[in-house]
LUMGU-206870 format. One record per residue: residue number from 1; x, y, z of N, C-alpha, C in turn. Coordinates in steps of 0.2 Angstrom, whole numbers, plus 5000, padded with zeros to 4 digits. Layout:
<nodes>
   pos    n_X    n_Y    n_Z   ca_X   ca_Y   ca_Z    c_X    c_Y    c_Z
   NUM      X      Y      Z      X      Y      Z      X      Y      Z
...
</nodes>
This chain:
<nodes>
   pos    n_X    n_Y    n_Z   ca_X   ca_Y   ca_Z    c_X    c_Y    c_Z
     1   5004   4994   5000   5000   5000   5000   5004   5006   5000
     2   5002   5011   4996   5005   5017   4997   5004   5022   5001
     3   5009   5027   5003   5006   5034   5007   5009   5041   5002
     4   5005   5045   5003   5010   5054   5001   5010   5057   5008
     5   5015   5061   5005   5017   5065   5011   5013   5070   5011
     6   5011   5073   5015   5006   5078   5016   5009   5085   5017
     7   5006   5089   5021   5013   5095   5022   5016   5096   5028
     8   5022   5098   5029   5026   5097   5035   5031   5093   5033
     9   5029   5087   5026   5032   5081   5027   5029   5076   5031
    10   5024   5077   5033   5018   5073   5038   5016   5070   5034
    11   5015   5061   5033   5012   5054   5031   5002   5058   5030
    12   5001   5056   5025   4994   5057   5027   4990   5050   5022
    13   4985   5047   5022   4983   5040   5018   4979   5044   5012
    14   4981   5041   5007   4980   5045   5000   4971   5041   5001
    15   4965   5043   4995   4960   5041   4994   4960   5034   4992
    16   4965   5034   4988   4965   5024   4984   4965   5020   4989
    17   4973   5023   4993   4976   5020   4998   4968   5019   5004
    18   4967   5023   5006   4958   5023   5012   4955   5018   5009
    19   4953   5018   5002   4948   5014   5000   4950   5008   5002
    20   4953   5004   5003   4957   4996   5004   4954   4995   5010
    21   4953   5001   5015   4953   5000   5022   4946   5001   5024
    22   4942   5004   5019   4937   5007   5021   4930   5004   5027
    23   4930   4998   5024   4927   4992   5027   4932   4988   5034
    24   4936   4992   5035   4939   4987   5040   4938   4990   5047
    25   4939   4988   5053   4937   4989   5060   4942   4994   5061
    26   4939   4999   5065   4944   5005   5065   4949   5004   5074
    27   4954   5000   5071   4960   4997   5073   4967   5001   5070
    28   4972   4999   5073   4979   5000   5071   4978   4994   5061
    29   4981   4998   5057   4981   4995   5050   4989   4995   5048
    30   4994   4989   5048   5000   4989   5046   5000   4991   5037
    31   5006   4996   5037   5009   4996   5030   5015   5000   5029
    32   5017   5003   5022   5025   5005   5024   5022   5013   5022
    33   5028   5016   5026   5029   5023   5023   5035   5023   5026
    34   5039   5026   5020   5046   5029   5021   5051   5022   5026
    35   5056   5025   5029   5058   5019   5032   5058   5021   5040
    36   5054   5022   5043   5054   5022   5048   5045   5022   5052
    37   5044   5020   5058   5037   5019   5061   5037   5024   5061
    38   5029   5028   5058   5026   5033   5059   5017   5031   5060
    39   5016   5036   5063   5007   5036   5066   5006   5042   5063
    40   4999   5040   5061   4995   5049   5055   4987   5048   5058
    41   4982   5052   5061   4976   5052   5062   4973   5055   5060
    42   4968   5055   5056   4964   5059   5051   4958   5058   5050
    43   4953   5064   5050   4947   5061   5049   4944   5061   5039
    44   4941   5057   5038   4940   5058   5029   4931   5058   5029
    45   4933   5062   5025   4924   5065   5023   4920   5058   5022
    46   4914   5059   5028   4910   5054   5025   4911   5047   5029
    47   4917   5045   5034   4919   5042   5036   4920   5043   5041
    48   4920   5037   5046   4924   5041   5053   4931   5037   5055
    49   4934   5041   5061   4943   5040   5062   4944   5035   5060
    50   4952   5035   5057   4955   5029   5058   4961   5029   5060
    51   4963   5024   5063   4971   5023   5065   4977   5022   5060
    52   4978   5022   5057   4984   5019   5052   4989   5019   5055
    53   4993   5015   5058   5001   5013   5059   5005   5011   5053
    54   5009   5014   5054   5013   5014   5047   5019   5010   5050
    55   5022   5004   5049   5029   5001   5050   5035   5000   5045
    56   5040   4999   5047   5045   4999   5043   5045   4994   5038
    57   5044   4986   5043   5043   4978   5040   5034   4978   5042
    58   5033   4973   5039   5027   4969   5041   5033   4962   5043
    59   5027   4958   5049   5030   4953   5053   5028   4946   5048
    60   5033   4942   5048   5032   4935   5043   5033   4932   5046
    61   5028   4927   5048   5028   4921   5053   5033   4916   5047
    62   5037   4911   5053   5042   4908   5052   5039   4901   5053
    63   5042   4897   5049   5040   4891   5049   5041   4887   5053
    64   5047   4889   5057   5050   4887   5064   5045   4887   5071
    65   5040   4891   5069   5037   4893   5076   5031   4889   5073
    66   5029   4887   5068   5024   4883   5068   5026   4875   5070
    67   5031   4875   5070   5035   4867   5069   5036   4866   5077
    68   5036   4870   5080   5039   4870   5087   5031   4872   5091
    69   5026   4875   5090   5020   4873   5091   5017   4867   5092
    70   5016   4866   5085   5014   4857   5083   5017   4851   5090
    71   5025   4853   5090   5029   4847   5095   5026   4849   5101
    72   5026   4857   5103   5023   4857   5110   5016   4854   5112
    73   5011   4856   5105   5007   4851   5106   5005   4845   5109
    74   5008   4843   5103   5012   4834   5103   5015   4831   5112
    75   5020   4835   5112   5023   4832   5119   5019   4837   5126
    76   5015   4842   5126   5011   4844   5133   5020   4847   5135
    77   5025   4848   5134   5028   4850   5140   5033   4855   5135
    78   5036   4859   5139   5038   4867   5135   5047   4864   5135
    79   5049   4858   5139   5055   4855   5143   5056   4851   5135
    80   5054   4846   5134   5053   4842   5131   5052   4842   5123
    81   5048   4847   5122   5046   4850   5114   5055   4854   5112
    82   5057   4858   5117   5062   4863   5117   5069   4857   5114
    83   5069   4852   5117   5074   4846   5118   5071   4842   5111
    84   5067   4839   5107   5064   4839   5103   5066   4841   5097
    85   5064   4849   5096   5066   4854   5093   5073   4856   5093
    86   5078   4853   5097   5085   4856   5098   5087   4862   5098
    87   5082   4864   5101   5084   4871   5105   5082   4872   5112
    88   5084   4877   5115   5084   4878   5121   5079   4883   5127
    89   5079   4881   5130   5068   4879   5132   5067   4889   5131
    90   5073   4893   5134   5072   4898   5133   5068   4902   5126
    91   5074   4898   5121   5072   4901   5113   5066   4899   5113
    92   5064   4891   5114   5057   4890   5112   5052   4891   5115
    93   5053   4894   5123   5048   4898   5124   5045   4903   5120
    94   5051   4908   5120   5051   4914   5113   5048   4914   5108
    95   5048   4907   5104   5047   4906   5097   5040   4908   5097
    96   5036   4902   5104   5029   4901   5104   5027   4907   5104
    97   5029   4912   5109   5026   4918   5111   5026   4924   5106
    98   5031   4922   5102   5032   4924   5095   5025   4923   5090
    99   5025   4918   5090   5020   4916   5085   5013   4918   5090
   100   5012   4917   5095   5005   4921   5098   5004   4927   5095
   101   5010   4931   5095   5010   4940   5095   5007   4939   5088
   102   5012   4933   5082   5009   4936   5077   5002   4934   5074
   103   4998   4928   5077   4993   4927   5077   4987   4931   5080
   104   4990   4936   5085   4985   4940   5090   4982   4935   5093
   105   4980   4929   5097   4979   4927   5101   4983   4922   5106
   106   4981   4920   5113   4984   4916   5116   4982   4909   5112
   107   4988   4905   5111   4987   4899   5107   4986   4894   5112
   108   4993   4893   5118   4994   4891   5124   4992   4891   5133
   109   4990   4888   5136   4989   4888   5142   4992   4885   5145
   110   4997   4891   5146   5005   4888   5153   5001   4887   5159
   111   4996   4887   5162   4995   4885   5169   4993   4880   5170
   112   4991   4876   5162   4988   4868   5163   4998   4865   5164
   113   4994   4859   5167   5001   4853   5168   4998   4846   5165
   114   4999   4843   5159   5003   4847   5154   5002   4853   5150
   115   5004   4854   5149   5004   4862   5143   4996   4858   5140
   116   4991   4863   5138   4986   4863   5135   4985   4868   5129
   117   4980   4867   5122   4981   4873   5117   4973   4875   5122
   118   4972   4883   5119   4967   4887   5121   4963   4884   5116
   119   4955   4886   5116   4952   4885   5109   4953   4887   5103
   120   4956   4891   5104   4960   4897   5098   4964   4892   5095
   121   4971   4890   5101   4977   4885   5100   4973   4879   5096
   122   4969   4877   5099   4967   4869   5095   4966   4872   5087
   123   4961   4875   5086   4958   4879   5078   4966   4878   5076
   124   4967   4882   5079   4973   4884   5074   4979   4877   5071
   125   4980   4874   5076   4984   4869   5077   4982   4862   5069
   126   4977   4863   5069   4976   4860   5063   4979   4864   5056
   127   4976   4869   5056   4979   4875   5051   4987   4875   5049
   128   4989   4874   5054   4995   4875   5056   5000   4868   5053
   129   4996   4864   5053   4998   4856   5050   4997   4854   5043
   130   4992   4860   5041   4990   4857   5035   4992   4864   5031
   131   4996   4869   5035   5001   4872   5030   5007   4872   5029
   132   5010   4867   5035   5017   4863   5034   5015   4857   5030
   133   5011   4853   5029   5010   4848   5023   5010   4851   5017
   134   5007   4855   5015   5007   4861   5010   5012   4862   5005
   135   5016   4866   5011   5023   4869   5008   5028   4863   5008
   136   5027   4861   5012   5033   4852   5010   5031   4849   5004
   137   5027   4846   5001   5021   4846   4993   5025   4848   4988
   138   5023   4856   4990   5025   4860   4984   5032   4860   4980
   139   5036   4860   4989   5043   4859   4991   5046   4852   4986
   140   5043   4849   4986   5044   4843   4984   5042   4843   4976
   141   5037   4845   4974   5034   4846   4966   5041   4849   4964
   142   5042   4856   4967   5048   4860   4963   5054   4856   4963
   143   5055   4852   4967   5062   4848   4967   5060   4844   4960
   144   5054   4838   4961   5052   4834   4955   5054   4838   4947
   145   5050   4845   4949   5052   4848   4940   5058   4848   4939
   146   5061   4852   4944   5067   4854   4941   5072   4847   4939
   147   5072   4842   4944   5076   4837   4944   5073   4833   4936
   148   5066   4834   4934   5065   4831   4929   5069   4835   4922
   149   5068   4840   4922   5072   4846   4918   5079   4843   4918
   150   5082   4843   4922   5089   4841   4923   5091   4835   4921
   151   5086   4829   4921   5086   4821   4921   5089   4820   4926
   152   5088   4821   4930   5089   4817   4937   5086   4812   4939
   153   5089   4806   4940   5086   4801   4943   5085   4799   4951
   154   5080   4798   4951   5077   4799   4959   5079   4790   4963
   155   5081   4790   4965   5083   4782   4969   5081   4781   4977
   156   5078   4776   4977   5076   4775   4988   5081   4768   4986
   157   5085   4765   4989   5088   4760   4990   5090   4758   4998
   158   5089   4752   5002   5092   4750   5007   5098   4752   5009
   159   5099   4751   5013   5108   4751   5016   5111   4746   5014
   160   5106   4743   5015   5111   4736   5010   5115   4736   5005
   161   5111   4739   5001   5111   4739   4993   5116   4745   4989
   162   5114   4751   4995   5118   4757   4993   5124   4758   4992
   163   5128   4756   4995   5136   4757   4997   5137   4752   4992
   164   5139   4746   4992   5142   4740   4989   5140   4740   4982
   165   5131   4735   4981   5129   4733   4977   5127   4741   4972
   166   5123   4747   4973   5122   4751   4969   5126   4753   4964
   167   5131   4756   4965   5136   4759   4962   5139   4754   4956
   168   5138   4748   4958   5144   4745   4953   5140   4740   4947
   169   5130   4743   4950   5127   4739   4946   5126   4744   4939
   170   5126   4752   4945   5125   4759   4941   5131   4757   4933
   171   5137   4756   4934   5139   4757   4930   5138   4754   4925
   172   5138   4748   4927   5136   4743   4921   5130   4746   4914
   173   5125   4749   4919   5121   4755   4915   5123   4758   4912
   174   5128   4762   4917   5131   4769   4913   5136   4766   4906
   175   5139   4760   4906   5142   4760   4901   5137   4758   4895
   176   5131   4757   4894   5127   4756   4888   5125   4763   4886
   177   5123   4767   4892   5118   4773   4889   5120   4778   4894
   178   5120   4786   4893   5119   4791   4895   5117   4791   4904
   179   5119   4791   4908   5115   4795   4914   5116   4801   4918
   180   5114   4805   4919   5113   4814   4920   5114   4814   4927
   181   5111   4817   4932   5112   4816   4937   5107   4808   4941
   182   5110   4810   4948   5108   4803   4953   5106   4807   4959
   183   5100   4807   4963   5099   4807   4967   5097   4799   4973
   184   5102   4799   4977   5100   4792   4979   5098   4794   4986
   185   5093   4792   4992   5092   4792   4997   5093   4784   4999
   186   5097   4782   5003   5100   4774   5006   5095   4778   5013
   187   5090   4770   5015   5086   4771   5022   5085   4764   5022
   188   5082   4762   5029   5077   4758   5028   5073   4756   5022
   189   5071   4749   5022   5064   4747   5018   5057   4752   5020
   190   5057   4751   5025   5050   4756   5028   5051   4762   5026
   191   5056   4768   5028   5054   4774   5024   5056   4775   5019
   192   5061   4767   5014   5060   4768   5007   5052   4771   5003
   193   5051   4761   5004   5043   4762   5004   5039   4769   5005
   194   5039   4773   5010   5035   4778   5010   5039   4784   5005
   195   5044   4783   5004   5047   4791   5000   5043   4789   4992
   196   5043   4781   4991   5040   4779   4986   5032   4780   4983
   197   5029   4776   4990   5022   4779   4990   5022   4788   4991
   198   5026   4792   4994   5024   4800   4992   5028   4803   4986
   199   5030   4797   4982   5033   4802   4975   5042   4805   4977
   200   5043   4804   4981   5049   4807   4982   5053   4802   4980
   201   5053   4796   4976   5059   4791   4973   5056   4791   4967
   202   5058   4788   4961   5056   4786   4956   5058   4779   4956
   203   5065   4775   4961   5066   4771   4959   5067   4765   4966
   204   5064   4760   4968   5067   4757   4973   5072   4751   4971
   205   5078   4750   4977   5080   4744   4973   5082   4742   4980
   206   5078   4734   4980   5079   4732   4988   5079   4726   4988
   207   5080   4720   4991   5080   4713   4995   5072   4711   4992
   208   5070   4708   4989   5063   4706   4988   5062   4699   4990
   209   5058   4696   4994   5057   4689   4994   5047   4689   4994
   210   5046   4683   4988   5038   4682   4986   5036   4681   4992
   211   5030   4686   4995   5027   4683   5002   5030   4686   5008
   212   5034   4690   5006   5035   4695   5011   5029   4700   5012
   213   5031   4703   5020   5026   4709   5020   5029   4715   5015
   214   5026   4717   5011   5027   4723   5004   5022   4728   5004
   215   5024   4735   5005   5021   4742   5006   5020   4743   4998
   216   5021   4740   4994   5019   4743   4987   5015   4739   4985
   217   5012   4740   4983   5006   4737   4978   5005   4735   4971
   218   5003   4731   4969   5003   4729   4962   5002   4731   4958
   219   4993   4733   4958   4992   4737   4954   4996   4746   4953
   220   4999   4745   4958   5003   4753   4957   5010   4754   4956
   221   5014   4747   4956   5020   4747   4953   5023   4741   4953
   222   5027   4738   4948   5029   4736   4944   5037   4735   4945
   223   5040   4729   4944   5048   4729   4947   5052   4724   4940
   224   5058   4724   4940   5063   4719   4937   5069   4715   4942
   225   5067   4710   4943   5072   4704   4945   5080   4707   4942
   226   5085   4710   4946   5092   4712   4944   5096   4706   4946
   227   5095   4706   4951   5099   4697   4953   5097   4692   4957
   228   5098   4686   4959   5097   4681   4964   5102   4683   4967
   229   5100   4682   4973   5103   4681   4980   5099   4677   4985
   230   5104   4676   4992   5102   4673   4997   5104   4676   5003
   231   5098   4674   5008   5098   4675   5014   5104   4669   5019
   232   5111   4669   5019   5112   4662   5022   5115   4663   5030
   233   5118   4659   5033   5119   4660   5040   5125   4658   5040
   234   5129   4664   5044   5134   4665   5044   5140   4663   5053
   235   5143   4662   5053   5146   4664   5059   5154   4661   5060
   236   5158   4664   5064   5165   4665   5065   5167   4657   5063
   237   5174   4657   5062   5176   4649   5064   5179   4647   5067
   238   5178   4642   5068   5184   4637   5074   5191   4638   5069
   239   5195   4636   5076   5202   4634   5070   5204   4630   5067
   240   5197   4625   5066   5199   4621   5061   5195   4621   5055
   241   5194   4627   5054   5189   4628   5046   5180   4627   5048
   242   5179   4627   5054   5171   4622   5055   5168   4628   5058
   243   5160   4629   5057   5159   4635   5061   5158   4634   5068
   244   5159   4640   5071   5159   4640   5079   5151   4639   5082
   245   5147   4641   5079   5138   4638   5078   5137   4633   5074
   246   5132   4628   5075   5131   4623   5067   5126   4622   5070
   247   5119   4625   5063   5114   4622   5062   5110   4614   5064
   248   5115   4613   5061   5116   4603   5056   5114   4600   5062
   249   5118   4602   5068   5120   4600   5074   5114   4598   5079
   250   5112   4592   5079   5104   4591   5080   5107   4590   5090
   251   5110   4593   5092   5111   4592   5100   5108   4596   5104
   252   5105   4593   5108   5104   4599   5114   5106   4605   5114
   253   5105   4611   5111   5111   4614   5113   5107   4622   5112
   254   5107   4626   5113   5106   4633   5111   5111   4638   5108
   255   5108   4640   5103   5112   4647   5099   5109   4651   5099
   256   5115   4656   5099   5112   4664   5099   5113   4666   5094
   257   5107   4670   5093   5104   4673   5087   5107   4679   5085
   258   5109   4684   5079   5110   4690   5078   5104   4693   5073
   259   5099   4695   5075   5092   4695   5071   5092   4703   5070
   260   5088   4705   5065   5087   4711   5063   5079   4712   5065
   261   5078   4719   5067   5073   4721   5067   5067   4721   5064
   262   5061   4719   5065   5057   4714   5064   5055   4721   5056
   263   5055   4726   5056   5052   4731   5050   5056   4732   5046
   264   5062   4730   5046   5068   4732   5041   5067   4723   5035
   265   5071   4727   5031   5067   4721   5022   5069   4717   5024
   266   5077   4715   5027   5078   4707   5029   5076   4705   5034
   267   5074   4707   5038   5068   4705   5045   5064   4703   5044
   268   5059   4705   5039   5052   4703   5034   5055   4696   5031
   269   5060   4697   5027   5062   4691   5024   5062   4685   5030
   270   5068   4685   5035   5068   4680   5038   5062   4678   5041
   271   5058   4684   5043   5050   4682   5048   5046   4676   5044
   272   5046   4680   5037   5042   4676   5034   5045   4669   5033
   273   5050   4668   5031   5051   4658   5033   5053   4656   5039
   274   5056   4659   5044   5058   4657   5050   5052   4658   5055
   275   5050   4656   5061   5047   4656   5066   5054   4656   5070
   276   5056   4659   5073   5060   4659   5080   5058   4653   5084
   277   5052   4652   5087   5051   4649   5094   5050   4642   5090
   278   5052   4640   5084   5049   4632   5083   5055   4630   5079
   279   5061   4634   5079   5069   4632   5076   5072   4627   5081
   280   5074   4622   5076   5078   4618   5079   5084   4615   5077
   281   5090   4619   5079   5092   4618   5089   5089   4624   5092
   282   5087   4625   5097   5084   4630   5099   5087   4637   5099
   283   5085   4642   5099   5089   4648   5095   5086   4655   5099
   284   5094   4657   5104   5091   4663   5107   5092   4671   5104
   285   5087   4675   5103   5090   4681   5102   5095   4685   5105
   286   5103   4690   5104   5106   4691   5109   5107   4699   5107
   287   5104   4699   5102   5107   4706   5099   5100   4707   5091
   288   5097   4713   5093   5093   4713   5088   5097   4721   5083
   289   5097   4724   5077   5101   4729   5075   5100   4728   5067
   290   5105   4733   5062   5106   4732   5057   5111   4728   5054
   291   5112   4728   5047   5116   4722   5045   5124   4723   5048
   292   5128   4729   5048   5133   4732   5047   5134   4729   5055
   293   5130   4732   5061   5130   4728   5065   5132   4720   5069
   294   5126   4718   5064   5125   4709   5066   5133   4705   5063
   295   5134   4709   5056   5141   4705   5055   5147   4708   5059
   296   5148   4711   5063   5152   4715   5067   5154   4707   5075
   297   5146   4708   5074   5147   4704   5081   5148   4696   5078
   298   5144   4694   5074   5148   4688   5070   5152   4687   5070
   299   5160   4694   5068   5164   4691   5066   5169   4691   5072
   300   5165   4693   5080   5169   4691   5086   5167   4686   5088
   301   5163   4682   5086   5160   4675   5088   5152   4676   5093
   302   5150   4681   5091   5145   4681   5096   5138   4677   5094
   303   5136   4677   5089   5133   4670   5088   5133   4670   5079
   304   5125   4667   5078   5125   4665   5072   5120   4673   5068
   305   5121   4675   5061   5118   4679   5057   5116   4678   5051
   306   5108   4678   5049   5110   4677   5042   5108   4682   5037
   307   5115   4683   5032   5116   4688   5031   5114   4687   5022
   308   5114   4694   5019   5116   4691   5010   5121   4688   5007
   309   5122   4684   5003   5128   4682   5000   5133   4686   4998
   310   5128   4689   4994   5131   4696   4990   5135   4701   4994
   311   5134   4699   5000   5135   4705   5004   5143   4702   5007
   312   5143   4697   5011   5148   4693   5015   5152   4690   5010
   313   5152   4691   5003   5156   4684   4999   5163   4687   5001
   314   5166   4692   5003   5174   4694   5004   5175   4691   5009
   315   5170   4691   5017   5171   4688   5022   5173   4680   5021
   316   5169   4677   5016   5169   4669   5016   5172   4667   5013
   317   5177   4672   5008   5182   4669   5004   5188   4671   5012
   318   5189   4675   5013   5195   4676   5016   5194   4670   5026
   319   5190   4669   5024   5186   4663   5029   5187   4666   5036
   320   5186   4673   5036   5183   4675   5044   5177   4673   5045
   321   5172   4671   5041   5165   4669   5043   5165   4663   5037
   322   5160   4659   5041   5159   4653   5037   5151   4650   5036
   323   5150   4645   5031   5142   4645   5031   5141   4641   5038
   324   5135   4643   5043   5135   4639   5048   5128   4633   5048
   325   5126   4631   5041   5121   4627   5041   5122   4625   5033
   326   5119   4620   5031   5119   4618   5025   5114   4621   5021
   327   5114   4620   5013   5107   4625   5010   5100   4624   5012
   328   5098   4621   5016   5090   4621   5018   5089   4627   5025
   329   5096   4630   5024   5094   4635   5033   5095   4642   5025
   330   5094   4640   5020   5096   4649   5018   5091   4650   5015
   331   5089   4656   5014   5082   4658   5011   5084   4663   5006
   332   5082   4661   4998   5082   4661   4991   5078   4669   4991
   333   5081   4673   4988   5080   4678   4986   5081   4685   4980
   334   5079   4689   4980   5080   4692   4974   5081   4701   4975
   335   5088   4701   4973   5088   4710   4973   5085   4713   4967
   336   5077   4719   4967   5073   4718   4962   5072   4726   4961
   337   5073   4731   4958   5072   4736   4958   5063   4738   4955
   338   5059   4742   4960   5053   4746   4957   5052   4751   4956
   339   5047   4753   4951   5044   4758   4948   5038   4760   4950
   340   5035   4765   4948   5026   4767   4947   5026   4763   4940
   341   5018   4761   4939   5018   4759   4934   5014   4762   4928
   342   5013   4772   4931   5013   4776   4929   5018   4778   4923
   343   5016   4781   4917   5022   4783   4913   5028   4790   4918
   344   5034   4788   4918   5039   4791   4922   5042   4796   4915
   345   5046   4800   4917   5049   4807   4912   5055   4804   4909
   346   5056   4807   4903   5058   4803   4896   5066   4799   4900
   347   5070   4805   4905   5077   4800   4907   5075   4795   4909
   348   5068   4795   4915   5067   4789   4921   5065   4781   4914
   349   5060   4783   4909   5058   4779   4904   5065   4776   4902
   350   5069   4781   4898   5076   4780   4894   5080   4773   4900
   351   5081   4775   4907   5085   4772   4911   5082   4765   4911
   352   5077   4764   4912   5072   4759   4913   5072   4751   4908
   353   5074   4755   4903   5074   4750   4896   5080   4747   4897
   354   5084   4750   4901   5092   4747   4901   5091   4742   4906
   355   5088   4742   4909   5088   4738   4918   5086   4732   4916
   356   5090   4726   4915   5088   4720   4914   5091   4715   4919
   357   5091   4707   4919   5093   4704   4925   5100   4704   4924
   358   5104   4702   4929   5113   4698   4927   5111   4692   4929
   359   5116   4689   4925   5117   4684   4926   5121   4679   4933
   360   5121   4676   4938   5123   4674   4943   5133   4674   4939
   361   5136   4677   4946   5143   4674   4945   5148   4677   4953
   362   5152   4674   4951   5158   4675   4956   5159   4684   4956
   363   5157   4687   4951   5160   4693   4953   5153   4698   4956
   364   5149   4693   4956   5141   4696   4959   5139   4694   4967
   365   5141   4686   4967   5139   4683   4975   5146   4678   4975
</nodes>
């Protein structure tokens, strides 16, 4: 909004500028004049007074203070949300009190234990959720164009897969055709899956076994078998070439287990052919974690793990870990990359056609 100067150099609000306002509650009305706060009172024909405040800035709520609301919400405690947020109880008291000033009402009721929102707080709290889901959205469309623009390939891949197997499967690609840029996010199977179902991957490439639990859907995407692989069980050795655990070994005896967490891809895999409580020789859990992990402790002798082939074949050639069971303890599986079965943009199409299986060999398992 504009102002002219009047005389003396005194702000006075032009006719154009009043009209905007004419209909508003005769309150303080922020806008700019010149660079410094100024106050102008006038009466205009036909109308009655108004207040105009003139500021330097107008105030722009920070995404911060909406992020830091929401938590306090979430956790009831000012201690807690601050600790959360990784900042310190003082700022984030600030923040909140900040974002009251600039919504004009108390959002917060510091006298409830726990922290409680005011009616105002709850209203808004929704609002407030549903303009940080918004701006993330959008936040993410702009990434998608632009990275389409650019040919960039979008990738969710395990930990497994990322480090070792990706890169050297990538080549093999890169030496037939063209590839522009890579975006890879390596996670878990779980928030693969989900970067997939919200659009932020084009490409999943993970541990697949038929009859596992799987977050993707049939009719919504589509995958190619890139290798076989197995699940097999591993552990340290005697010194006389024999594993330090043996499945085979039908004695009394208890082994300890090095299991991964029931949500991550090879957890799903083994849940789904293994039952724990109905394995025999009996078999206790002693360490439940990731893969990087489980072989760690394997290769101090802590008990048995079963890991991918593809993953451990360095360990089993240079014999710090050995197979601890014959082939009916391994579970047959497949590294399988997915898609949407949606048409993808001309590079993710392009890349696609090249993606075929390999063939099993010593330089792969």
């Amino acid at each position: 909004m504009g102002a002219k100067a009047g005389k003396a150099g005194k702000p006075s609000v032009g006719p154009r500028a009043f009209a905007r306002f004419r209909h508003a509650p005769p309150a303080a009305v922020s806008c700019y004049f010149g660079h410094a706060p100024l106050l102008s009172m006038g009466p205009f024909p036909g109308q009655c007074r108004f207040s105009i405040q003139l500021f330097r800035t107008t105030t722009l709520v920070d995404s911060a203070w909406l992020l830091d609301f929401i938590e306090l919400a979430r956790s009831g405690n000012f201690s807690r949300a601050a600790e959360l947020r990784n900042v310190t109880q003082p700022a984030f008291s600030r923040r909140v009190k900040q974002l009251e000033e600039w919504v004009g009402v108390t959002l917060v009721d510091r006298g409830s234990h726990p922290v409680e929102l005011t009616a105002a707080g709850r209203l808004f709290l929704g609002q407030a959720s549903e303009i940080l889901e918004k701006l993330d959205k959008a936040r993410q469309m702009a990434q998608v164009i632009e990275e389409e623009a650019n040919g960039t390939l979008r990738f969710a891949s395990t930990q497994v897969l990322a480090l070792g197997f990706f890169p050297k499967w990538l080549r093999t690609i890169a030496s037939r055709t063209r590839i522009g840029g890579i975006n890879l996010i390596a996670n878990g199977l779980e928030p693969c899956e989900h970067d997939m179902l919200q659009g932020k991957a084009t490409f999943l490439l993970c541990h697949y076994y038929k009859g596992m639990a799987f977050r993707l859907p049939d009719e919504d995407f589509t995958s190619i078998s890139i290798l076989t692989d197995r699940l097999m069980p591993v552990a340290a050795a005697n010194e006389d070439g024999t594993p330090l655990y043996e499945l085979d070994d039908h004695k009394d005896v208890t082994i300890p287990l090095l299991s991964y967490e029931k949500q991550t891809g090879l957890g799903r895999i083994f849940g789904t052919v293994f039952d724990i409580a109905a394995i025999k020789p009996k078999m206790v859990p002693v360490a439940s974690s990731h893969l990087a992990l489980l072989l760690g402790l394997a290769l101090e002798g802590r008990g048995i793990a079963w890991v991918p082939a593809s993953v451990v074949r360095g360990e089993i050639e240079r014999k710090r870990l050995v197979e601890a069971g014959s082939r009916q303890w391994s579970i047959p599986m497949e590294i399988r990359l997915f898609r949407p079965r949606s048409k993808l943009n001309p590079a993710a199409e392009k890349f696609w056609s090249y993606v075929a299986p390999i063939a099993p060999s010593s330089d792969w398992l």
